[in-house]
C-alpha positions as a LaTeX table, in Angstrom:
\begin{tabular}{lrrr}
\hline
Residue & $x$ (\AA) & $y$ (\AA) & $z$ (\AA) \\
\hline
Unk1 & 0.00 & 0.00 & 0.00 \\
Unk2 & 1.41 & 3.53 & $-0.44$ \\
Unk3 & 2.56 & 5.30 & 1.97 \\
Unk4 & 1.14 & 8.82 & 0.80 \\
Unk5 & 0.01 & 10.48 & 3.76 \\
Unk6 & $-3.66$ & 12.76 & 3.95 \\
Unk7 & $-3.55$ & 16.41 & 2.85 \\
Unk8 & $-6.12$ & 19.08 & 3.96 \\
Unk9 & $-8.58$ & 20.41 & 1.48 \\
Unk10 & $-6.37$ & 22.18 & $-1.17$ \\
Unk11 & $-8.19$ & 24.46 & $-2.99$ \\
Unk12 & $-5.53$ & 24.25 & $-6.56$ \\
Unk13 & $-6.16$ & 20.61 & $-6.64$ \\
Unk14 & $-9.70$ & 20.75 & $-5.78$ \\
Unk15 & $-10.00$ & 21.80 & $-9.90$ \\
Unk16 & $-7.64$ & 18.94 & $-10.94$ \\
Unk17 & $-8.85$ & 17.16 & $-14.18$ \\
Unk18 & $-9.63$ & 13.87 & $-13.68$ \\
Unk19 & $-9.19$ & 10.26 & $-15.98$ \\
Unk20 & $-11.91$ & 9.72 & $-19.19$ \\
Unk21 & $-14.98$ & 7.76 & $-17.41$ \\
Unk22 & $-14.69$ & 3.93 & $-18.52$ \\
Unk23 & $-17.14$ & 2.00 & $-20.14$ \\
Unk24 & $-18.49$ & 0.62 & $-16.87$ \\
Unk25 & $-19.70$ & 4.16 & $-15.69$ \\
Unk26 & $-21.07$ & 5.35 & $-19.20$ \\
Unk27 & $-24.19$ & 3.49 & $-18.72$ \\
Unk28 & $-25.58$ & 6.15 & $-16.50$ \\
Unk29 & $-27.01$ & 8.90 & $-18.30$ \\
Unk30 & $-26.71$ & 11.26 & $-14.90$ \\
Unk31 & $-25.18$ & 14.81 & $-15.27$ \\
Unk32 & $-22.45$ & 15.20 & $-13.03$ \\
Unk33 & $-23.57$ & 16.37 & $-9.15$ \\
Unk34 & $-22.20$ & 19.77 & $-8.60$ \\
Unk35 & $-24.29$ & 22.65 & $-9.46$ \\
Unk36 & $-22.76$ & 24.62 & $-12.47$ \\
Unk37 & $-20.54$ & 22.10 & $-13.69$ \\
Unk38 & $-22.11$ & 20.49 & $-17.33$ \\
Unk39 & $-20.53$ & 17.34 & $-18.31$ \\
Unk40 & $-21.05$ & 15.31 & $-21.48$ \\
Unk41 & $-21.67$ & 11.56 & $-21.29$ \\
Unk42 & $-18.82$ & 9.76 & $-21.11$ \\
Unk43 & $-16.28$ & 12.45 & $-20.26$ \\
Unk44 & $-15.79$ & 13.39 & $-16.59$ \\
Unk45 & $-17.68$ & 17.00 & $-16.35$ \\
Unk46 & $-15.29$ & 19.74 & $-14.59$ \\
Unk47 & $-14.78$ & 21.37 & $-12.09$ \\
Unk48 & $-15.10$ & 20.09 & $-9.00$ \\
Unk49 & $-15.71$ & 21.19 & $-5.37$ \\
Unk50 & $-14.69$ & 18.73 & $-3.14$ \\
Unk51 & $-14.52$ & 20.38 & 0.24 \\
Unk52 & $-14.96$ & 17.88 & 2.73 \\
Unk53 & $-15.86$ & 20.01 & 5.64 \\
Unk54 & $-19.02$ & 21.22 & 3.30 \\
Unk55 & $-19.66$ & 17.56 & 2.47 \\
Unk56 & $-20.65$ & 16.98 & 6.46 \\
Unk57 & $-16.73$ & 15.70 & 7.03 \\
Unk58 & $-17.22$ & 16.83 & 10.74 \\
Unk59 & $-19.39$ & 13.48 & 11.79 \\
Unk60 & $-16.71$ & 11.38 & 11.02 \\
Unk61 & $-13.21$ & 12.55 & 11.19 \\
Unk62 & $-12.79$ & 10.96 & 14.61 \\
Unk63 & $-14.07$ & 7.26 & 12.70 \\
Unk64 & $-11.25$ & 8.14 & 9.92 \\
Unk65 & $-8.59$ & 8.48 & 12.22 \\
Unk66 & $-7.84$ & 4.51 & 12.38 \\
Unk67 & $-7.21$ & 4.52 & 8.58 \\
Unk68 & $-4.99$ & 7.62 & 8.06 \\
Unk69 & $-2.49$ & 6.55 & 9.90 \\
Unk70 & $-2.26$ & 3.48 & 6.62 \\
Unk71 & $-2.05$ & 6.80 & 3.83 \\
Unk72 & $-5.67$ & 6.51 & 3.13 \\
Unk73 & $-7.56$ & 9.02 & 1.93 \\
Unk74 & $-11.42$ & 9.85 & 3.24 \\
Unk75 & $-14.13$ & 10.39 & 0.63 \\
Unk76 & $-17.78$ & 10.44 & 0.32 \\
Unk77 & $-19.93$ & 8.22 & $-2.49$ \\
Unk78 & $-21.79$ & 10.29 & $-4.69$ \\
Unk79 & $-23.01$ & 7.70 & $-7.22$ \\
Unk80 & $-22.87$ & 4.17 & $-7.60$ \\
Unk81 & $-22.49$ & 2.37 & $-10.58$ \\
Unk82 & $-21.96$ & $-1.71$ & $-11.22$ \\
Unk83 & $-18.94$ & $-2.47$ & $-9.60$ \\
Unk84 & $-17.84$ & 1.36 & $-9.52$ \\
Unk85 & $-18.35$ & 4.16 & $-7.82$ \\
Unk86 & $-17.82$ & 8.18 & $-7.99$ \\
Unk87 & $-15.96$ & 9.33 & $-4.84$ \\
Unk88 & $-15.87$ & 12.57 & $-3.53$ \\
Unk89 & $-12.57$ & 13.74 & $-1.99$ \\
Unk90 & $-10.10$ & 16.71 & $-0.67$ \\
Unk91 & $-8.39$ & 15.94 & $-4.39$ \\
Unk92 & $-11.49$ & 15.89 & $-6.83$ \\
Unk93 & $-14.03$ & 13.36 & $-8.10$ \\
Unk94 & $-12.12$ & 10.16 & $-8.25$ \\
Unk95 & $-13.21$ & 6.51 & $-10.00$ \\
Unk96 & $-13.05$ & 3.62 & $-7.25$ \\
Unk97 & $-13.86$ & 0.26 & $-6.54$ \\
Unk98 & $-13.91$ & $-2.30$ & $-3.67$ \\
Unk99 & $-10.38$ & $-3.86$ & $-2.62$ \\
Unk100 & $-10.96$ & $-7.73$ & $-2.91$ \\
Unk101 & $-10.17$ & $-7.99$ & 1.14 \\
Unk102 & $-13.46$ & $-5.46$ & 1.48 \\
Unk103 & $-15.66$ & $-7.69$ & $-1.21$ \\
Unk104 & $-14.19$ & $-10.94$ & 0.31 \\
Unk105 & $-15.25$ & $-9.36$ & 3.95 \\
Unk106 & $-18.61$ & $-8.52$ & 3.15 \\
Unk107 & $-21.36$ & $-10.86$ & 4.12 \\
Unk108 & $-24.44$ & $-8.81$ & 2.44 \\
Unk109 & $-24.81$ & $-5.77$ & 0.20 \\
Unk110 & $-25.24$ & $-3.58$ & 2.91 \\
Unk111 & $-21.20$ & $-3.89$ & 3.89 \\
Unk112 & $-20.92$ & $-2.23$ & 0.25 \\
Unk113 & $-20.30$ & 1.31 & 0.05 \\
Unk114 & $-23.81$ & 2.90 & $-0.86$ \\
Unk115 & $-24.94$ & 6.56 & $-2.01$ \\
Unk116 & $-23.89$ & 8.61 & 0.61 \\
Unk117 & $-21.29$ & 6.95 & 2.57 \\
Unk118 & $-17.74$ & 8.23 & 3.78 \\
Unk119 & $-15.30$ & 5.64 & 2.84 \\
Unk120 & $-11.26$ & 4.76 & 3.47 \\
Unk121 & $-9.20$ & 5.06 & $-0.24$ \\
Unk122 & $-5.69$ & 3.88 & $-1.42$ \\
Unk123 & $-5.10$ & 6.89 & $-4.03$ \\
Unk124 & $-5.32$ & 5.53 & $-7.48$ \\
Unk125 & $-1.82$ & 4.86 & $-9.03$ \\
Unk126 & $-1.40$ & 6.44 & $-12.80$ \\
Unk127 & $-4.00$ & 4.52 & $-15.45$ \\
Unk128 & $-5.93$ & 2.47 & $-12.33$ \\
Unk129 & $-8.91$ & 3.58 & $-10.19$ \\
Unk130 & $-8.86$ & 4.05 & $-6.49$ \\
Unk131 & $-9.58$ & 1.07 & $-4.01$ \\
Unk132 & $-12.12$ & 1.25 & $-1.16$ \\
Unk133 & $-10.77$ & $-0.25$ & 1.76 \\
Unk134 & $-13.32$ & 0.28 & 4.57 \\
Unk135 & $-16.74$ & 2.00 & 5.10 \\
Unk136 & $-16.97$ & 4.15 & 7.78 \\
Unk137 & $-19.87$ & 3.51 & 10.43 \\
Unk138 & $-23.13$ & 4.76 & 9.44 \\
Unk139 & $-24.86$ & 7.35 & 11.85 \\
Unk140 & $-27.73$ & 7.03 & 9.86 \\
Unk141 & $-29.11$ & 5.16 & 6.94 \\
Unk142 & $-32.33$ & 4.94 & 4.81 \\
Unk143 & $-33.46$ & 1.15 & 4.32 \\
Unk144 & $-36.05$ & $-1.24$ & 2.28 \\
Unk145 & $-36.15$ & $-4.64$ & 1.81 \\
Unk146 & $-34.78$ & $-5.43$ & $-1.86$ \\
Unk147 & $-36.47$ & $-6.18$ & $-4.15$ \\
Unk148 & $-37.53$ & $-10.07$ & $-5.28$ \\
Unk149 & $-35.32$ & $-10.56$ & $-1.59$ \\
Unk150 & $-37.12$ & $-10.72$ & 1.29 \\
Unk151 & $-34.27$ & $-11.44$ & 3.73 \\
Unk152 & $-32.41$ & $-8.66$ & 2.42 \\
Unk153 & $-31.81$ & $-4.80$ & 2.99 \\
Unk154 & $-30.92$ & $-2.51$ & 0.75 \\
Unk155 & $-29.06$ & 0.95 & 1.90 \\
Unk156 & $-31.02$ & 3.55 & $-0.23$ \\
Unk157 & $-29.38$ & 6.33 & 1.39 \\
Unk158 & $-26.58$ & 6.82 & 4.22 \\
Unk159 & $-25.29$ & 9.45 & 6.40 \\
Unk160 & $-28.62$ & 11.74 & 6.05 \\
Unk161 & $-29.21$ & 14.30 & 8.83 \\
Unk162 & $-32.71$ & 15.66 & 7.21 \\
Unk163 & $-35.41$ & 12.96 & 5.08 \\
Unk164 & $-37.63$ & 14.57 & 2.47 \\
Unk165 & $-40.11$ & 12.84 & 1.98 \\
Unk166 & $-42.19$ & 14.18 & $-1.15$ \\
Unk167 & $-45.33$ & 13.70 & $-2.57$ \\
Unk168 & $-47.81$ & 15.20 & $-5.31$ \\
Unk169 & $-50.95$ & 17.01 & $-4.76$ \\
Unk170 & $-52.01$ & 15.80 & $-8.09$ \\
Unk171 & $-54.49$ & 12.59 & $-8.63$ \\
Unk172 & $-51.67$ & 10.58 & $-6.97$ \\
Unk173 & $-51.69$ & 12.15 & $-3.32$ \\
Unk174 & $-52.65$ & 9.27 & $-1.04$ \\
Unk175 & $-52.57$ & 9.64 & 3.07 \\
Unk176 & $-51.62$ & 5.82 & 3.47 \\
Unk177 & $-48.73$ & 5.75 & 1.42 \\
Unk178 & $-47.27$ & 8.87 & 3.19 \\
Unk179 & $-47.45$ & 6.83 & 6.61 \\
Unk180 & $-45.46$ & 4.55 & 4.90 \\
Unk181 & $-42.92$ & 6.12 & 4.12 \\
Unk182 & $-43.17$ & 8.01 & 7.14 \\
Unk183 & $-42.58$ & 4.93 & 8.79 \\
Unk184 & $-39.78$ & 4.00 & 7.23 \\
Unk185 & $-38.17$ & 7.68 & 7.36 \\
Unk186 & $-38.63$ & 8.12 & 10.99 \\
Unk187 & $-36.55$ & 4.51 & 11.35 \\
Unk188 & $-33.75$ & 6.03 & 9.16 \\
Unk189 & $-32.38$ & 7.96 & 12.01 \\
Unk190 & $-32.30$ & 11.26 & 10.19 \\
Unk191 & $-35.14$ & 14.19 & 11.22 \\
Unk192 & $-38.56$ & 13.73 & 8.78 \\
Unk193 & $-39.27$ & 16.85 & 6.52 \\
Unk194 & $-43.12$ & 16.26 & 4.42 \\
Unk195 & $-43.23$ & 18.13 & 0.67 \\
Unk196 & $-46.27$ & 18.38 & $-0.40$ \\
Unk197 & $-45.16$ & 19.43 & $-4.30$ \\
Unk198 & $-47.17$ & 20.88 & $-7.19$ \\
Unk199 & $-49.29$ & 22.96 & $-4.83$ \\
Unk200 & $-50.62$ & 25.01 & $-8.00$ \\
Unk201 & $-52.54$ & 22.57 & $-9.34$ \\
Unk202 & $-55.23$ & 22.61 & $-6.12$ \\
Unk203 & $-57.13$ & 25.92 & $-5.13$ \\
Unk204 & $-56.31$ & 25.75 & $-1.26$ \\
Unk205 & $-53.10$ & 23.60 & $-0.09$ \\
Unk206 & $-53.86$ & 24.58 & 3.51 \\
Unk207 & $-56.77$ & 21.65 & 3.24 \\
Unk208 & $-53.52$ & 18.71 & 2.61 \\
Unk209 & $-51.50$ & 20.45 & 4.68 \\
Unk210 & $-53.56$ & 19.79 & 7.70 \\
Unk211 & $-54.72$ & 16.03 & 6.54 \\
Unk212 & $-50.87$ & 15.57 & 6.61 \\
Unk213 & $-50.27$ & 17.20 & 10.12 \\
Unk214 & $-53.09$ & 15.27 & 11.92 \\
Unk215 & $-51.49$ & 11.94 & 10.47 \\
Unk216 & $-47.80$ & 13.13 & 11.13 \\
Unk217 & $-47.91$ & 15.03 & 14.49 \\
Unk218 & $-44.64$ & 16.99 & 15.04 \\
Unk219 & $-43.39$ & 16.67 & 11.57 \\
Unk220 & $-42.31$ & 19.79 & 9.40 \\
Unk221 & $-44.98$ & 20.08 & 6.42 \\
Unk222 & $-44.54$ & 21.93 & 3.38 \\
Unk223 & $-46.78$ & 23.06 & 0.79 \\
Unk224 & $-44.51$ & 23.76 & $-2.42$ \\
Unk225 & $-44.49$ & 24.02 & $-6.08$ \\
Unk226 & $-41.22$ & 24.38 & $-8.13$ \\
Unk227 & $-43.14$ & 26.73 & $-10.50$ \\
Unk228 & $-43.05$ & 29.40 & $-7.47$ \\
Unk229 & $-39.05$ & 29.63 & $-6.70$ \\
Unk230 & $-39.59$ & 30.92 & $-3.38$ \\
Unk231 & $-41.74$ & 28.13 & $-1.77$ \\
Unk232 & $-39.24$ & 25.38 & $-2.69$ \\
Unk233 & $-36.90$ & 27.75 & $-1.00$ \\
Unk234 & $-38.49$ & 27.59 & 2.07 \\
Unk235 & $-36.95$ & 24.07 & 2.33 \\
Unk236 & $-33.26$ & 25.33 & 2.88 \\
Unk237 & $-33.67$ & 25.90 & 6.67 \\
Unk238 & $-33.66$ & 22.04 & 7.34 \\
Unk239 & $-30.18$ & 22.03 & 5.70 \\
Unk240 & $-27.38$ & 23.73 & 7.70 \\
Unk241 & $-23.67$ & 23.93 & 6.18 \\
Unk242 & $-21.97$ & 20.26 & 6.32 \\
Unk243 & $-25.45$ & 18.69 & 6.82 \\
Unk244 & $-27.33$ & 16.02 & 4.02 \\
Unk245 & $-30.51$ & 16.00 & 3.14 \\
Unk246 & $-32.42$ & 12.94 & 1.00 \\
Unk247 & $-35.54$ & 13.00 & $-1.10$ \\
Unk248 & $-37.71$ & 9.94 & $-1.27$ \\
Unk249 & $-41.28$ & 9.53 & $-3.20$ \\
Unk250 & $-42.73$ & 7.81 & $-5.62$ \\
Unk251 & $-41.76$ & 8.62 & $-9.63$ \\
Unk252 & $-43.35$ & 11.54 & $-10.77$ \\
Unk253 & $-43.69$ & 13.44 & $-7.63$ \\
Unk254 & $-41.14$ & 16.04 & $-8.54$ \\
Unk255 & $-38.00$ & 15.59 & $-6.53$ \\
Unk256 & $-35.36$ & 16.30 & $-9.44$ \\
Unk257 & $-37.77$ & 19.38 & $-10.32$ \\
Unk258 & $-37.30$ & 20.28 & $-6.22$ \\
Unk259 & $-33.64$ & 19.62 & $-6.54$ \\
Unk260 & $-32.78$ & 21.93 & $-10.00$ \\
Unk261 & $-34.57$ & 24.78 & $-7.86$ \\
Unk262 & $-32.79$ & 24.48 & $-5.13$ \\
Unk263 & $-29.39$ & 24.80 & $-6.97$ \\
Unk264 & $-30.78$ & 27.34 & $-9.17$ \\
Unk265 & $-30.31$ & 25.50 & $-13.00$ \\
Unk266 & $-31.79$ & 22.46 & $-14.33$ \\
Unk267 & $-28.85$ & 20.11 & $-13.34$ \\
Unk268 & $-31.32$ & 16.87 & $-13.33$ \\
Unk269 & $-33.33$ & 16.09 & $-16.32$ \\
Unk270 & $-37.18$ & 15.75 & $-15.87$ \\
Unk271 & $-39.86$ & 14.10 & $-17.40$ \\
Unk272 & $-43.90$ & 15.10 & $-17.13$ \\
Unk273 & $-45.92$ & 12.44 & $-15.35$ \\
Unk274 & $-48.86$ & 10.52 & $-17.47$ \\
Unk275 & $-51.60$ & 12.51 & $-17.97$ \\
Unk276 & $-54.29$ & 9.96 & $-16.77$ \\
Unk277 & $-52.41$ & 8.94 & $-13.36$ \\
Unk278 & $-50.16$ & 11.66 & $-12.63$ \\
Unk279 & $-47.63$ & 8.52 & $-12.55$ \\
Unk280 & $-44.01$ & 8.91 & $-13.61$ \\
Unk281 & $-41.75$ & 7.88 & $-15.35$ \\
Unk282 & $-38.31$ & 7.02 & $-13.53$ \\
Unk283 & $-36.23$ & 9.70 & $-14.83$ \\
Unk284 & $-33.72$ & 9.24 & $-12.15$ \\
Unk285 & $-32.30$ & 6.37 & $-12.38$ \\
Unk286 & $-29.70$ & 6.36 & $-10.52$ \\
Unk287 & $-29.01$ & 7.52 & $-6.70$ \\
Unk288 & $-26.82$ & 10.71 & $-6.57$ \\
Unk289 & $-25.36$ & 13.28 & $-4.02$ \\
Unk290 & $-25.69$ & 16.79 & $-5.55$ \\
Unk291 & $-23.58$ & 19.75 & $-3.59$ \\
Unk292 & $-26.17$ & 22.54 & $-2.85$ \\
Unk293 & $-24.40$ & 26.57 & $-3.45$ \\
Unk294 & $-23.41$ & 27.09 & $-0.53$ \\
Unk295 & $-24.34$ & 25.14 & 2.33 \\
Unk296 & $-25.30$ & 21.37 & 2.27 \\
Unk297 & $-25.70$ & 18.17 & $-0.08$ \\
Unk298 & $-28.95$ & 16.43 & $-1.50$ \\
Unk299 & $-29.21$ & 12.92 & $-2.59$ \\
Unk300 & $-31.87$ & 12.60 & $-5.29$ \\
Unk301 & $-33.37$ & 8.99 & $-5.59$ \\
Unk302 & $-34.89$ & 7.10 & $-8.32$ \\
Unk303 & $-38.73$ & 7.19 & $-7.90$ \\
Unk304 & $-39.78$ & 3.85 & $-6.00$ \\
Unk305 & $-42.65$ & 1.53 & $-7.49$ \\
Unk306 & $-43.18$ & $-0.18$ & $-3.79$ \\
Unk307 & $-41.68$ & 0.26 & $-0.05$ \\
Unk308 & $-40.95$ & $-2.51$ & 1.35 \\
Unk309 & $-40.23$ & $-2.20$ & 5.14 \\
Unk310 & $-37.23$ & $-3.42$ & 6.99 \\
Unk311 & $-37.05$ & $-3.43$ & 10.24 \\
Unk312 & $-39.47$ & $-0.51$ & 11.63 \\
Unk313 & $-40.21$ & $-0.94$ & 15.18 \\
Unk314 & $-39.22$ & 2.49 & 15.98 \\
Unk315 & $-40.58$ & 3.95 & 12.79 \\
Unk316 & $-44.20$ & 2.61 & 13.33 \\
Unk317 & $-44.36$ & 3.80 & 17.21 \\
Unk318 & $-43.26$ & 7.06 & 15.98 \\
Unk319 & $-45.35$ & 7.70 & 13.36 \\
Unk320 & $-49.00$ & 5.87 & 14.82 \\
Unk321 & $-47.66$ & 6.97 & 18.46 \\
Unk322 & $-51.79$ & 8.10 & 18.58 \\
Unk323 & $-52.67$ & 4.55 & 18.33 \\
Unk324 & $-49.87$ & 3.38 & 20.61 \\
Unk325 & $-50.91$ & 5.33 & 23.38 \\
Unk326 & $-54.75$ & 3.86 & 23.00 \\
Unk327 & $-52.97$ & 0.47 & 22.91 \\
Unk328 & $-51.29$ & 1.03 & 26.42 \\
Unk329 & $-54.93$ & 1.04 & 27.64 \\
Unk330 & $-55.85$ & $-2.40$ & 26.33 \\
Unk331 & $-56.69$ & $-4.76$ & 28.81 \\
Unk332 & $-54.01$ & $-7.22$ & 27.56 \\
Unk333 & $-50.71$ & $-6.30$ & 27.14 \\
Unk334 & $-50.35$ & $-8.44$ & 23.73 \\
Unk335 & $-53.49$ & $-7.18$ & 22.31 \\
Unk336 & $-53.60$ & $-7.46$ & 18.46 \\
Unk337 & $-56.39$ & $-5.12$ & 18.16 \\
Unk338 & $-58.86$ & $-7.49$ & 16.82 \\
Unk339 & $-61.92$ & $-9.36$ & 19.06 \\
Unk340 & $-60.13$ & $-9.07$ & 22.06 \\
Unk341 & $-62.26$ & $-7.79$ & 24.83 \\
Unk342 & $-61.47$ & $-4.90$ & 26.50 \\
Unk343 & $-59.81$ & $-3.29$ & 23.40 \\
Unk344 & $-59.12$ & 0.37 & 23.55 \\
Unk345 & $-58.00$ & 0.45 & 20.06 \\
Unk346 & $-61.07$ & $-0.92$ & 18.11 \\
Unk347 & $-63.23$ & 1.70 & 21.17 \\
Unk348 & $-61.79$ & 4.33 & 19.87 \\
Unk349 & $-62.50$ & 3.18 & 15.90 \\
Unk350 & $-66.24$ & 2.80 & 16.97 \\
Unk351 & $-66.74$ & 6.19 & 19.11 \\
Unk352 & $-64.84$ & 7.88 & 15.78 \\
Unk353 & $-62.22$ & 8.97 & 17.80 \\
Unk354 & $-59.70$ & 7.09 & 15.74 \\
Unk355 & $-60.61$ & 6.89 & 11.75 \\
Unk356 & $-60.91$ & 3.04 & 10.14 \\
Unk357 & $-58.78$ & 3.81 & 7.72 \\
Unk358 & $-55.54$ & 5.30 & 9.69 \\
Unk359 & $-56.14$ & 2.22 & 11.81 \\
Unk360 & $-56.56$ & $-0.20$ & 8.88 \\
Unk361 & $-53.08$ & 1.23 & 7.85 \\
Unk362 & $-51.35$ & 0.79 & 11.23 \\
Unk363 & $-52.15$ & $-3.17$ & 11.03 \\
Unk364 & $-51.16$ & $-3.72$ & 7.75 \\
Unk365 & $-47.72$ & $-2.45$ & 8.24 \\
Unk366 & $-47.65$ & $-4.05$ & 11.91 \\
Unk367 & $-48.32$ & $-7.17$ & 10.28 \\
Unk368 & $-45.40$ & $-6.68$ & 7.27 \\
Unk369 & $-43.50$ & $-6.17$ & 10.09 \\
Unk370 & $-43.73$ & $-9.22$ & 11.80 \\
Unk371 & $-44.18$ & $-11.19$ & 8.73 \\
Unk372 & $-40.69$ & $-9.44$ & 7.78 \\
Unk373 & $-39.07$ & $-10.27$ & 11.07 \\
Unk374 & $-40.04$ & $-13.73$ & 10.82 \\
Unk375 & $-38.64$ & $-14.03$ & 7.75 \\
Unk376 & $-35.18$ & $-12.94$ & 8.75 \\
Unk377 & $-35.29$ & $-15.08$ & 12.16 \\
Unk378 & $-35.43$ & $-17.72$ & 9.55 \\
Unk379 & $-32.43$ & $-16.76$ & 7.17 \\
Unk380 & $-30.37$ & $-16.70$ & 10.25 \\
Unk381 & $-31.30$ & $-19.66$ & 11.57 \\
Unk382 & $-30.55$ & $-20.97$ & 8.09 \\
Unk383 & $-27.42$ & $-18.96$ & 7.81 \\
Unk384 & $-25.99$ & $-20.08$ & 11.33 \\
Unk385 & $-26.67$ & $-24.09$ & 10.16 \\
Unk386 & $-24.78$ & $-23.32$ & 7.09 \\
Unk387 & $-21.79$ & $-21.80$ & 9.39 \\
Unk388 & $-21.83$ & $-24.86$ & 11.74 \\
Unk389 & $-22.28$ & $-27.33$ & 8.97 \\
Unk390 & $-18.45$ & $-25.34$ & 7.35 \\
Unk391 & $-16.66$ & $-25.23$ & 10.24 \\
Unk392 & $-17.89$ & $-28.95$ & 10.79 \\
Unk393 & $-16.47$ & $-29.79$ & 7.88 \\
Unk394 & $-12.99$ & $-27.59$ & 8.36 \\
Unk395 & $-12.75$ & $-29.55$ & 12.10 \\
Unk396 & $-12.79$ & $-33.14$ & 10.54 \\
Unk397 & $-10.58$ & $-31.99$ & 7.54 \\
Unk398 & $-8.08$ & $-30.50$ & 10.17 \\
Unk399 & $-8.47$ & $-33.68$ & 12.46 \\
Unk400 & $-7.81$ & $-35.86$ & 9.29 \\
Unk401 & $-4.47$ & $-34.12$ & 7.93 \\
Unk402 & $-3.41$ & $-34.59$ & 11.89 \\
Unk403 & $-3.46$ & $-37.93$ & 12.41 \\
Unk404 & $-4.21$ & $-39.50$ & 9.50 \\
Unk405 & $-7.04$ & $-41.97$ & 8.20 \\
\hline
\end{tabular}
């Protein structure tokens, strides 16, 4: 490994050209991420601001220490590709990959560098690409079960200190589907912002705007439309210098449109929804960290179909805490809400103090929950045979060599 140690930020090499994009990384059609830079596909789009303290480097200097001392360098993923990755760092927007003792480490994706992580890099010699050694921990992280995998997560964001979550008030808004991803955002670790986009195309926002609040208690709502400049700028308070914000909603709801006003030019291309469903069309299709003028990051995500949860205990309190606090008056403590007598729950559902359908909502994702944790008690029952049933096999292989047949 060299032995180069880490420089500070230098501003002259912070402009540094950087290596003609291989064929690997040409399949994404993505602009590059820093607002008024305009690359061409295939060629590696200039300049490039890579100050890490404006890239939230603060959270985990003390975590880099450990690999400095090695000449690593510390950078931050701002896209992914197959088997490749664009890395931020104090030097410019390098090419990288896994080193084989990081892939050969790695029991699941999720010990894979994902959008959004800080990660430890050997400096690319002349003609080669960087190697990612280590991931640094995760403070926070945005999750789903991947898709066709029910055993396994998939990181769809990391390191985020504010959630967007986004939605249209076009034919497509829908109550339920924002308490799923509420859910799922308030389990992420990072604070929950609501968007309510394309507030032009109703005659009095205020009315969603308070549907949202009495189903999200405590959470920042925002009624916005990225034909009025100034409401989407209402959304820079969440994001402080150094911090990282994330939009999630389904395709067509507008967060590349949210994104291009925030940085002031169209940086992300967009696509009109279908007429008939307001549905889009997965213009992004690719997760990316764009630097914001001036103060924070965004990571724009590809619009997602279905949310699968993973692992959203906390989440679910958080976000039906109404009907959790009813629950604590049950008259048995493992209550499912159902025909049990004495049930606050379904009392409150018949006086109308709770609505049918918030509460029809809470048990469908209470029972994806448990289905989901039952399904991952049993790949690790599986997985912990397979173990036993190796190192069996490694004992009696060592025992044999010893002393013979």
């Amino acid at each position: 490994m060299r032995s180069t140690s880490w420089q500070p930020f230098d501003e002259a090499n912070a402009y540094a050209r950087c290596p003609r994009v291989p064929r690997e990384a040409q399949l994404c059609d993505a602009p590059f991420l820093h607002a008024g830079s305009r690359g061409r596909r295939g060629a590696w789009p200039l300049p490039v601001n890579a100050d890490l303290e404006r890239l939230g480097w603060r959270r985990v200097a003390a975590a880099f220490e450990q690999y400095a001392v090695d000449g690593l360098r510390p950078g931050r993923v701002a896209l992914e590709h197959t088997h490749i990755y664009r890395v931020l760092t104090a030097e410019g927007e390098w090419l990288a990959r896994v080193s084989g003792r990081l892939r050969h480490r790695a029991g699941s994706r999720v010990d894979f560098p994902a959008v959004g992580d800080w990660v430890a890099l050997e400096p690319r010699a002349p003609g080669s690409d960087a190697r990612i050694h280590a991931v640094l921990p995760r403070f926070s992280r945005f999750s789903r079960r991947a898709a066709g995998e029910p055993t396994e997560e998939q990181i769809v964001a990391a390191n985020i200190d504010v959630v967007f979550i986004v939605t249209g008030l076009d034919h497509d808004f829908n109550l339920r589907r924002l308490e799923r991803y509420l859910v799922v955002g308030r389990e992420s670790g990072a604070t929950p912002v609501i968007v309510l986009n394309k507030s032009d195309l109703v005659e009095d926002a205020r009315v969603y705007v308070e549907q949202v609040a009495a189903v999200a208690p405590g959470v920042p709502v925002h009624a916005v439309s990225c034909r009025v400049a100034s409401s989407v700028g209402t959304l820079r308070a969440h994001l402080g210098f150094g911090q990282t914000g994330a939009l999630l909603g389904m395709s067509g709801v507008g967060k590349s449109s949210i994104v291009n006003e925030l940085i002031g030019e169209e940086l992300l291309p967009t696509r009109d929804v279908r007429e008939w469903d307001s549905r889009g069309r997965h213009t992004t299709t690719a997760r990316q960290l764009v630097l914001l003028p001036g103060t924070g990051v965004l990571i724009d995500t590809p619009g997602m179909r279905e949310l699968q949860l993973w692992e959203t205990s906390a989440g679910l309190e958080g976000t039906f805490g109404d009907i959790e606090q009813l629950a604590s008056d049950c008259r048995f403590r493992d209550c499912r809400h159902e025909r049990e007598p004495g049930c606050a729950v379904r009392a409150a559902v018949e006086s109308g103090e709770l609505s049918e359908a918030r509460f029809a909502s809470y048990q469908k994702l209470r029972q994806e929950q448990a289905f989901q944790a039952r399904q991952q008690d049993q790949r690790a029952q599986i997985e912990e045979k397979r173990k036993a049933r190796i190192a069996g096999k490694a004992l009696n292989k060592r025992l044999k060599d010893k002393h013979g047949d």
